[in-house]
C-alpha positions in Angstrom: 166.1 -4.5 212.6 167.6 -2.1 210.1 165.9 0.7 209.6 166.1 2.4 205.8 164.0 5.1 206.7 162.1 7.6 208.1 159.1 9.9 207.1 156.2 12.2 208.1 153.3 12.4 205.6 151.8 16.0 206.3 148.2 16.4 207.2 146.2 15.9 204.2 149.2 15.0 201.9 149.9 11.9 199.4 153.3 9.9 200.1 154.3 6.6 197.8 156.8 3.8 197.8 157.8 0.8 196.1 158.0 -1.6 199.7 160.7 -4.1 198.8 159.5 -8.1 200.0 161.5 -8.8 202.9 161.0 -4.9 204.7 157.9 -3.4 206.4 156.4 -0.3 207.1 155.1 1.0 210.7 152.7 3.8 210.5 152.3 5.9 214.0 149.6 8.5 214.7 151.5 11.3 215.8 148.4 13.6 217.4 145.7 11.0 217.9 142.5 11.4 215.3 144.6 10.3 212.2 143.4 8.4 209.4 145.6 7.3 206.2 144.0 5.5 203.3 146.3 3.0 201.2 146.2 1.4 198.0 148.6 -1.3 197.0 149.7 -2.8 193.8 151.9 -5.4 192.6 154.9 -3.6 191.7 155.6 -6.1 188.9 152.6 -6.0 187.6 150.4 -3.1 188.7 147.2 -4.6 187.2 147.1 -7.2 190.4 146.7 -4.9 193.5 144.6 -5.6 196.6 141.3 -6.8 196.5 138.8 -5.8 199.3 136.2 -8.6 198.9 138.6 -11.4 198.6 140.1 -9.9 202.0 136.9 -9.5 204.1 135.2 -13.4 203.0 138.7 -15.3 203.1 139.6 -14.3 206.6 135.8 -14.0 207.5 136.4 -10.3 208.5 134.7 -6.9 208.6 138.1 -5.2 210.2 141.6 -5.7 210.0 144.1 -6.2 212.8 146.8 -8.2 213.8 147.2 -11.4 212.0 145.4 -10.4 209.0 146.8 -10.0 205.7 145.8 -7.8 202.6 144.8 -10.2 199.1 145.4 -9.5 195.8 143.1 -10.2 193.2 145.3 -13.4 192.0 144.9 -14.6 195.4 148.4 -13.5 196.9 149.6 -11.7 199.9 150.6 -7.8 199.0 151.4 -7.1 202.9 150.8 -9.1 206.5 149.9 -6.5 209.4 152.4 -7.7 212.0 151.7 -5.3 214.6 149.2 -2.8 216.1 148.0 -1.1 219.2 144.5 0.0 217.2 143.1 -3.5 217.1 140.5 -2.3 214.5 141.1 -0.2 211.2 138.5 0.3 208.0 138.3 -1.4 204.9 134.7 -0.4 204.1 134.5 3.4 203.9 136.2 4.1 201.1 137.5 7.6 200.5 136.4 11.3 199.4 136.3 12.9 196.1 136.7 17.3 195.7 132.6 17.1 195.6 132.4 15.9 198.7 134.8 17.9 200.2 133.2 20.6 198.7 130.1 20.1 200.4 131.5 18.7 203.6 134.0 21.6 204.4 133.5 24.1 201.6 135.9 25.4 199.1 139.3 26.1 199.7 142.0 26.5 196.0 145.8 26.2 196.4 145.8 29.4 194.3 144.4 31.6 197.2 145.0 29.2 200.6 148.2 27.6 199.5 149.1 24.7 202.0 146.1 25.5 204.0 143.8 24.5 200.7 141.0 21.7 201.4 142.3 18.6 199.6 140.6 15.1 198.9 142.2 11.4 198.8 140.8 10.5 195.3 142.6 13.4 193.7 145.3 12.7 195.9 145.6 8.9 195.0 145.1 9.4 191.2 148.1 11.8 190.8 150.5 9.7 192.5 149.1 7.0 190.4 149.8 8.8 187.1 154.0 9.1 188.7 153.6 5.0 188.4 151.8 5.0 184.6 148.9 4.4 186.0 145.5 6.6 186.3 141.8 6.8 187.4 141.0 3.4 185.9 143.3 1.6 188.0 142.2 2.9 191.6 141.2 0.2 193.5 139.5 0.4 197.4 141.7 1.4 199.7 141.7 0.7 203.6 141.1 3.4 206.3 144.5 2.8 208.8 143.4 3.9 212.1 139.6 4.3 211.7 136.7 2.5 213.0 133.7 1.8 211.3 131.3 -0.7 212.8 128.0 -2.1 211.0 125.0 -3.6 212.8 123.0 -6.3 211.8 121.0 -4.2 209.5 123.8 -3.1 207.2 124.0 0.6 209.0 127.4 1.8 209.0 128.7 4.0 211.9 132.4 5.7 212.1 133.5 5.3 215.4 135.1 8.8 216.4 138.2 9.0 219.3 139.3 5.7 218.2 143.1 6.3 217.1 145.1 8.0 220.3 148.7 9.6 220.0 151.3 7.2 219.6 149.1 4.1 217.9 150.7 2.6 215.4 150.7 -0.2 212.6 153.1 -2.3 211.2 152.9 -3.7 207.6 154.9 -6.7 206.3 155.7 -6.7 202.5 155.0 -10.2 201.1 155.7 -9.2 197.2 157.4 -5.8 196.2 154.6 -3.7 196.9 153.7 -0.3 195.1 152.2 1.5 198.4 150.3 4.9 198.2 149.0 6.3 201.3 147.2 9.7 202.0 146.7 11.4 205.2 143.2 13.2 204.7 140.5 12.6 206.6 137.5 9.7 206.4 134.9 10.4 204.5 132.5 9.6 207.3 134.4 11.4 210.2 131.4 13.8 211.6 133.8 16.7 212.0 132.7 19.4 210.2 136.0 21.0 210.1 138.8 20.0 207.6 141.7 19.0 209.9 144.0 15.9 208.9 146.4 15.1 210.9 150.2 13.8 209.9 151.4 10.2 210.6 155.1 8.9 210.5 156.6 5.9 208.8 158.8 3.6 209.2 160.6 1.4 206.6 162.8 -1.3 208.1 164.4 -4.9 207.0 162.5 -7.7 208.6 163.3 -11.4 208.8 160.7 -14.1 206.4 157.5 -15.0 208.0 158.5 -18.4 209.9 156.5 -21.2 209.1 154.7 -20.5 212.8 154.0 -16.8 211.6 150.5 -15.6 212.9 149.0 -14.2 209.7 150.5 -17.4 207.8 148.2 -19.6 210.8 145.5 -17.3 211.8 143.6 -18.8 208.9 143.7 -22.0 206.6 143.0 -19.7 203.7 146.0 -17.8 204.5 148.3 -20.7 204.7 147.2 -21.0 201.0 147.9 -17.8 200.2 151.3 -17.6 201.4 152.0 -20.7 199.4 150.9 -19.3 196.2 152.6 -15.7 196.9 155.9 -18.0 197.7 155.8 -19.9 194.6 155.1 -16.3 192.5 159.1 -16.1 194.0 160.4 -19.6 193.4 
């Protein structure tokens, strides 16, 4: 397929992109140990973006993978993950704000350490939103690409470390035109006590139309649905 472009989002950076309907985006851990948080939006309208709930209890999930898709809150398909060699990635951890980086890895300012400062995704996240018009108000939970974290039966969560090798990658499908911001620092429940993100590459490319035999059209009845409704949003 075509590809439009490529990218590497530093260790610890914030990287955005509108991602046009009809093109994806494959994400690769270049070192191994990666982790890249996401929010999406509806480009058109940026107060529909992804919904985590409606994600987890449609497809009767605690992880995404292959075959799942990402919800909005008006019950359309933002993105379809099409590929990946992970087979598990977050949606539940959330992300980091300076406090907790503070306390985590102490205190690092631009104005002293330059690119080797200590960042955090929230700050991260809300000043790319503000490039959009948006702000604070409008972050929504994003997913952990590339990390593991598993719950047991008593609602414990545990991050799952050594999970994303060199060379594992994702693929994301754009169902609508897609307002994508990802950030490369790391999870807030990684044990290391050391800050030290690690870069990932993209990929934007041209794909065909999910076919009416797609896998994340089929691999549930509620996302059959969904396609239908983010289909007509087009008609």
């Amino acid at each position: 397929m075509t590809v439009l472009f490529e990218d590497v989002i530093q260790p610890g950076a914030t990287w955005s992109h509108v991602l046009k309907r009809g093109t994806a985006i494959r994400m690769t851990d270049i070192e191994g140990g990666a982790n890249a948080g996401g929010i999406f939006y509806n480009w058109e309208s940026p107060t529909e973006r992804y919904n985590m709930p409606d994600t987890l209890k449609a497809q009767h999930i605690a992880h995404l993978t292959r075959g799942h898709v990402l919800y909005s809150d008006m019950g359309r398909i933002l993105c379809s993950i099409t590929e990946d060699t992970a087979g598990w990635h977050d949606p539940l951890g959330g992300c980091s704000n300076a406090a907790m980086a503070a306390a985590k890895y102490g205190e690092a300012r631009y104005q002293e350490h330059r690119n080797e400062c200590i960042k955090n995704p929230y700050d991260g996240f809300v000043v790319e939103l503000a490039k959009y018009g948006l702000s604070a108000r409008d972050m929504a939970a994003p997913v952990n690409f590339f990390s593991k974290v598993v719950v047991d039966k008593d609602g414990n969560m545990q991050f799952v470390t050594n999970h994303s090798r060199t060379g594992t990658m994702i693929e994301l499908r754009a169902e609508m035109n897609v307002l994508v911001i990802l950030n490369t620092c790391q999870h807030p429940m990684d044990p290391k006590p050391r800050y030290d993100p690690k870069p990932v590459s993209i990929v934007v490319r041209k794909v065909p139309a999910p076919a009416s035999d797609d896998l994340c059209r089929l691999s549930r009845p509620e996302n059959t649905r969904g396609f239908v409704l983010t289909e007509r949003y087009f008609a």
